[in-house]
mmCIF file of the C-alpha atoms, coordinates in Angstrom:
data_MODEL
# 
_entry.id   MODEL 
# 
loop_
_atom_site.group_PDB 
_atom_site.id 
_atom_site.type_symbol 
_atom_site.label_atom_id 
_atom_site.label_alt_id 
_atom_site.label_comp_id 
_atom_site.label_asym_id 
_atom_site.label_entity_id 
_atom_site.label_seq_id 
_atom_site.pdbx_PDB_ins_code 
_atom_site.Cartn_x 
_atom_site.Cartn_y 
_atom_site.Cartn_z 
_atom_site.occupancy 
_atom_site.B_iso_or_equiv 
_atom_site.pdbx_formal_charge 
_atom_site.auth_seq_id 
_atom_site.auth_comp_id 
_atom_site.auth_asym_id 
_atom_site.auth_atom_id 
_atom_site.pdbx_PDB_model_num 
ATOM 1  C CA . UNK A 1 1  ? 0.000   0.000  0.000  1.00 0.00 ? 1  UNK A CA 1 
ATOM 2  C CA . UNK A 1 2  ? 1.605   3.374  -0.999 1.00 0.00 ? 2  UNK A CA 1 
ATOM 3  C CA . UNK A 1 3  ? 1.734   6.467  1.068  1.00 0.00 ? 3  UNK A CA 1 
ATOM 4  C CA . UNK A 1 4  ? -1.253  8.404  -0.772 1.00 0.00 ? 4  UNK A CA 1 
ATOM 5  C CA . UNK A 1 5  ? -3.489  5.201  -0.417 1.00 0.00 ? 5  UNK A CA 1 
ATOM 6  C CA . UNK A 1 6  ? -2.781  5.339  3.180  1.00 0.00 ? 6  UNK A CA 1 
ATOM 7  C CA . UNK A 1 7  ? -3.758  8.994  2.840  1.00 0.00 ? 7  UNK A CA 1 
ATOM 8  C CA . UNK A 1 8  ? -6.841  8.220  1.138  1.00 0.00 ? 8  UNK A CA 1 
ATOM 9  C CA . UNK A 1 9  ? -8.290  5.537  3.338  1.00 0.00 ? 9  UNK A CA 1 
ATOM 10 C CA . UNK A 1 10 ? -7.749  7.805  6.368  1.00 0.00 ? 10 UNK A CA 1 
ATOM 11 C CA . UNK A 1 11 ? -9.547  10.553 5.033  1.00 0.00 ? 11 UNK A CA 1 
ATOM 12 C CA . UNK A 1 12 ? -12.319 7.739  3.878  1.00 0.00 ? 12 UNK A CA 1 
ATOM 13 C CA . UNK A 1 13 ? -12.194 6.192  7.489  1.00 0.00 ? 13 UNK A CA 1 
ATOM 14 C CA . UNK A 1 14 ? -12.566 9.836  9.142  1.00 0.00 ? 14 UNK A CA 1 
ATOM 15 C CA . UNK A 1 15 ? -15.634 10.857 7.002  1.00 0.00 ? 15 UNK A CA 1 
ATOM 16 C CA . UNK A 1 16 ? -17.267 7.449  8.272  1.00 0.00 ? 16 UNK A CA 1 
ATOM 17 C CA . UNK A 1 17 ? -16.497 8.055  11.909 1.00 0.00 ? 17 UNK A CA 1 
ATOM 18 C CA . UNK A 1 18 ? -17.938 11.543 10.839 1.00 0.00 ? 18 UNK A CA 1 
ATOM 19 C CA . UNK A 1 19 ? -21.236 10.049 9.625  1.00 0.00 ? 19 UNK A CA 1 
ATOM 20 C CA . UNK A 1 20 ? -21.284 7.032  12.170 1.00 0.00 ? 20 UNK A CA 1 
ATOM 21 C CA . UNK A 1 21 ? -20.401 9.725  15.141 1.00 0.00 ? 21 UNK A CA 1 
ATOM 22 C CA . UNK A 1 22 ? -23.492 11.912 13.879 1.00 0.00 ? 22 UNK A CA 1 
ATOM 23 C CA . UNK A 1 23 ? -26.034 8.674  13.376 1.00 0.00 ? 23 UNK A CA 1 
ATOM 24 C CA . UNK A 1 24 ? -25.103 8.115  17.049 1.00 0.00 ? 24 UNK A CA 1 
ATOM 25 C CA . UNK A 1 25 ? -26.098 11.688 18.432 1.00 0.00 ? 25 UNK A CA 1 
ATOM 26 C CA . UNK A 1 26 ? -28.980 11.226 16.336 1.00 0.00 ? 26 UNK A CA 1 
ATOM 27 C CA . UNK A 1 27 ? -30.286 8.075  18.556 1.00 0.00 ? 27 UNK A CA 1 
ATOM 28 C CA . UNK A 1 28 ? -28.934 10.053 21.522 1.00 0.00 ? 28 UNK A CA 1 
ATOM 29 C CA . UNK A 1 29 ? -31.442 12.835 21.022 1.00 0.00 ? 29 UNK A CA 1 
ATOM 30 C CA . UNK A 1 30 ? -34.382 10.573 20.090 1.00 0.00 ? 30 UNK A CA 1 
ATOM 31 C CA . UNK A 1 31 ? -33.607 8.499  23.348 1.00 0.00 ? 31 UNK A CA 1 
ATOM 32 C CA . UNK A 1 32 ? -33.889 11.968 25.558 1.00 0.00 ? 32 UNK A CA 1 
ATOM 33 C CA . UNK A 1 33 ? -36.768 12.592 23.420 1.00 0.00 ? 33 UNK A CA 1 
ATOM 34 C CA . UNK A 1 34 ? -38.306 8.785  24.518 1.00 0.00 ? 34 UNK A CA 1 
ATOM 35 C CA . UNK A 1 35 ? -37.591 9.172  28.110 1.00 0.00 ? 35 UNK A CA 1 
ATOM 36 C CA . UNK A 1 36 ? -38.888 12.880 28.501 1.00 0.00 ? 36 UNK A CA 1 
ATOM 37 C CA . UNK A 1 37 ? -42.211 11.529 29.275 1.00 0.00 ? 37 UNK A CA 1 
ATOM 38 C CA . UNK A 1 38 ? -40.963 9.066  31.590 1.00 0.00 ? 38 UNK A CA 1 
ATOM 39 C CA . UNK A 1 39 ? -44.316 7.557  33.230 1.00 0.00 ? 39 UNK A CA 1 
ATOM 40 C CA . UNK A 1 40 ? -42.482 4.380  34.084 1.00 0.00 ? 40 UNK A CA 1 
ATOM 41 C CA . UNK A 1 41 ? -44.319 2.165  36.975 1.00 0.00 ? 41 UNK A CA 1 
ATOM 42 C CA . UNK A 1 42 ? -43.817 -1.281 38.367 1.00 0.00 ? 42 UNK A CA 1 
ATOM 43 C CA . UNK A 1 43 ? -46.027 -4.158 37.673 1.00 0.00 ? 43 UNK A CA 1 
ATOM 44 C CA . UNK A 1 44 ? -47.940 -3.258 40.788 1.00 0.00 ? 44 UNK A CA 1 
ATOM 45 C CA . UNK A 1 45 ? -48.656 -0.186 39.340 1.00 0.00 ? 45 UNK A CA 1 
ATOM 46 C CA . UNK A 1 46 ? -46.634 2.212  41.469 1.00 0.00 ? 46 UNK A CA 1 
ATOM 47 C CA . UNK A 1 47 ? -44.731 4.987  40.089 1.00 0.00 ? 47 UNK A CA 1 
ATOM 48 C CA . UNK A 1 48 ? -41.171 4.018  40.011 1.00 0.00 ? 48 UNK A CA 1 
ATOM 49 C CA . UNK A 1 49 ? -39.850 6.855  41.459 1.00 0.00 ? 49 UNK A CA 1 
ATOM 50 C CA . UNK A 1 50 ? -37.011 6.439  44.229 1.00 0.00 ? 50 UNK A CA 1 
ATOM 51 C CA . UNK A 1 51 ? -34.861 9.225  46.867 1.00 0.00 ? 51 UNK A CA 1 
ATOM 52 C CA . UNK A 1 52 ? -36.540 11.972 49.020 1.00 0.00 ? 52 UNK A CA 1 
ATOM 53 C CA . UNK A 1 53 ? -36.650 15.568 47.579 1.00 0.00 ? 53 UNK A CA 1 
ATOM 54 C CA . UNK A 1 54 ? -34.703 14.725 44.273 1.00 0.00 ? 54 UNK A CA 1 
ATOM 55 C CA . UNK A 1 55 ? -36.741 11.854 42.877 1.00 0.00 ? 55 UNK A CA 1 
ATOM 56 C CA . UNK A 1 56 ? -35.312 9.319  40.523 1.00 0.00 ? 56 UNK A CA 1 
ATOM 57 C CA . UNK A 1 57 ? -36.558 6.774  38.251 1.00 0.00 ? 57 UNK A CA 1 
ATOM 58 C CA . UNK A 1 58 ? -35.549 3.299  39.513 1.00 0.00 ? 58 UNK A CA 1 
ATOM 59 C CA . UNK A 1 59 ? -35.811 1.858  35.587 1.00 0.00 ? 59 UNK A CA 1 
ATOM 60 C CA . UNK A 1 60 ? -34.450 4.527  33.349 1.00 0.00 ? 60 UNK A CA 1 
ATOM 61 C CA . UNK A 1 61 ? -32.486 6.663  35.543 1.00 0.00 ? 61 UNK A CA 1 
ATOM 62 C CA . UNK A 1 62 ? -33.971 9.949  34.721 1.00 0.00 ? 62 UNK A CA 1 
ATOM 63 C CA . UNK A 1 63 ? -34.590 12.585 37.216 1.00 0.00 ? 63 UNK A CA 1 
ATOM 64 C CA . UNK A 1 64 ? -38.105 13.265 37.600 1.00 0.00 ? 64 UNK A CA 1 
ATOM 65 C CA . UNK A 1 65 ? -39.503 17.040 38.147 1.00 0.00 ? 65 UNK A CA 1 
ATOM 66 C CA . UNK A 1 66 ? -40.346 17.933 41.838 1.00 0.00 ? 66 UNK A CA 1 
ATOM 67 C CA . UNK A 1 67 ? -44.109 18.134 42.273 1.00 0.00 ? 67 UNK A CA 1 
ATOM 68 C CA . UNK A 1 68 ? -45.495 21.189 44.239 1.00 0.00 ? 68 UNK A CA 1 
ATOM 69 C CA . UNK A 1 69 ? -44.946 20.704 48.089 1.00 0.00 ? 69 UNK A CA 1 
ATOM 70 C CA . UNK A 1 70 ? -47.489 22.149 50.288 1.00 0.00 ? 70 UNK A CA 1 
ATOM 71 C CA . UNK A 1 71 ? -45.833 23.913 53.294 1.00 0.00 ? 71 UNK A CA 1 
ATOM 72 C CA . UNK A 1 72 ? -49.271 24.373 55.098 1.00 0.00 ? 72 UNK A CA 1 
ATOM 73 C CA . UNK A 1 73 ? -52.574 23.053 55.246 1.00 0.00 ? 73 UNK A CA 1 
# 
């Protein structure tokens, strides 16, 4: 293999990782998109939701948004 073959099948390879790096942020995003709406429960039906103030979904991991707390009566 000559020098400027070399130098073409690098520059071939880096475009791929280009594309194949850019199909991956792609699933990325549409996973955040999937687990936005994370209404995950067990087969019980209870909310999977674990921790104390900062609440945590025991099956995908994402943090869930604090509901209103009522201070007083």
């Amino acid at each position: 293999m000559t020098q400027a073959e070399r130098l073409a099948r690098r520059d071939a390879l880096r475009a791929e990782i280009s594309r194949q790096e850019a199909d991956l942020e792609a699933l990325r995003e549409e996973e955040r998109r999937l687990l936005d709406g994370c209404e995950h429960t067990y087969p019980d039906g209870r909310r999977a939701a674990a921790g104390g103030r900062l609440k945590i979904c025991a099956i995908c991991g994402k943090v869930l948004p604090a509901r209103d707390e009522k201070l007083w009566g």
